[in-house]
C-alpha positions in Angstrom: 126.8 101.4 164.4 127.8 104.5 162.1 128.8 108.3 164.2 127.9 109.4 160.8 124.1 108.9 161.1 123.9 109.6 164.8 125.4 112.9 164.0 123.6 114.0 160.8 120.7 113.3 163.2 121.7 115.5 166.1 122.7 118.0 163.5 119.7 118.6 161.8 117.5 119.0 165.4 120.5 121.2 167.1 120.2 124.0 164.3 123.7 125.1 165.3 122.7 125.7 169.2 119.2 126.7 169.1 117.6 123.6 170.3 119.7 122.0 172.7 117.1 120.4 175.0 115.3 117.4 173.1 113.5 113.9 174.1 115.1 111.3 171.5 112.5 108.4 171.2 114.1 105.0 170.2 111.3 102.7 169.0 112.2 99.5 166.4 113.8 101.1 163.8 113.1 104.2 164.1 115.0 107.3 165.7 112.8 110.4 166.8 112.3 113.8 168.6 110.2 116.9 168.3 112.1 119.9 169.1 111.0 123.7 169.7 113.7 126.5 170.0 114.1 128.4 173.3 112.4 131.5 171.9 109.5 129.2 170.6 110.2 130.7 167.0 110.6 127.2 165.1 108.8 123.7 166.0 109.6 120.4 164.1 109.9 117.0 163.7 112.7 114.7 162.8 112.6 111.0 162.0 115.2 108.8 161.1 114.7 105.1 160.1 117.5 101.8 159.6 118.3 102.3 163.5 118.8 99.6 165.6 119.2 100.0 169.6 116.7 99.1 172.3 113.3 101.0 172.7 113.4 103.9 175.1 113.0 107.7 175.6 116.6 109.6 176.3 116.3 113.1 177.9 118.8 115.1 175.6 119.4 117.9 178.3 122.8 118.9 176.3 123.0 118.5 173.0 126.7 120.4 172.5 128.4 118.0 175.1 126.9 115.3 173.5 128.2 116.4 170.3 131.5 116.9 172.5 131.9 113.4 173.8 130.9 111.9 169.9 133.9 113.7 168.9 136.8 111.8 170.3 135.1 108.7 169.4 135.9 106.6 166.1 133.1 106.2 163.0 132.3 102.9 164.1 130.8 103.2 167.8 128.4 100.7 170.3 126.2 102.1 172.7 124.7 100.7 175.7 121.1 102.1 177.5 121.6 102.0 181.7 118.3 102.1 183.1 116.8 102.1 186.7 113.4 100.7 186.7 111.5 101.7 183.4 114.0 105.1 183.4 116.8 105.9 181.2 120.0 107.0 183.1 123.0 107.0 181.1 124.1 106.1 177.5 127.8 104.7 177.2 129.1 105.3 174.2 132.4 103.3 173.0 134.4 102.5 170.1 137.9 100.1 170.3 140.3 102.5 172.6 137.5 104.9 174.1 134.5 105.1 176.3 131.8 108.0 177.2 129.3 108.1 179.4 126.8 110.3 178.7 124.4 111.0 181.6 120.4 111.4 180.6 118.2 114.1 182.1 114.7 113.5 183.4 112.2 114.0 181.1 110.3 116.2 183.2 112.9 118.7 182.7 112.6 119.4 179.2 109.8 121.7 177.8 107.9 119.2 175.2 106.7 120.8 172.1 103.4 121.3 171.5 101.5 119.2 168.4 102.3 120.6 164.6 
């Protein structure tokens, strides 16, 4: 898998630090969120398609450690979905010398946006 595309992805939803807090939604091909900033001033959607990973809904509760842990990584990564039951826990990250493990937040945590 290409760092490249993830993070072109998580840039264009971060906005430089003013959406940190996002559900991604991994479904076939397809990568996902809707965001909302904290002060509610901007609402949208991002899609991106040619992903491959398995399906799921990862709590984003950080977005600038994410970005942190891609960082020391390599261009070409693997990740790997823990779950617990039907929940997504953790995502570990890992290219030929490193690993990350970056831990999901409940969904229930994050404000979801409302509809367009």
């Amino acid at each position: 898998m290409n760092k490249h595309s993830l993070n072109r992805f998580i840039d264009k939803y971060y906005l430089g630090g003013n959406c940190s807090s996002v559900i991604i939604n991994s479904k076939g091909d397809t990568l996902s969120t809707r965001f909302i900033t904290g002060d509610k001033n901007l609402l949208g959607e991002l899609t991106m398609t040619g992903w491959s990973f398995d399906e799921a809904d990862l709590g984003v509760y950080n977005t600038e450690q994410l970005i942190k842990l891609l960082s020391v990584l390599s261009e070409n990564i693997t990740m790997n979905l823990t779950k617990a039951g039907d929940k997504a826990v953790s995502l570990k990250i890992s290219d030929t010398k490193s690993d990350v493990n970056y831990m999901l937040s409940d969904l229930s945590v994050i404000c979801s946006p409302p509809n367009l």
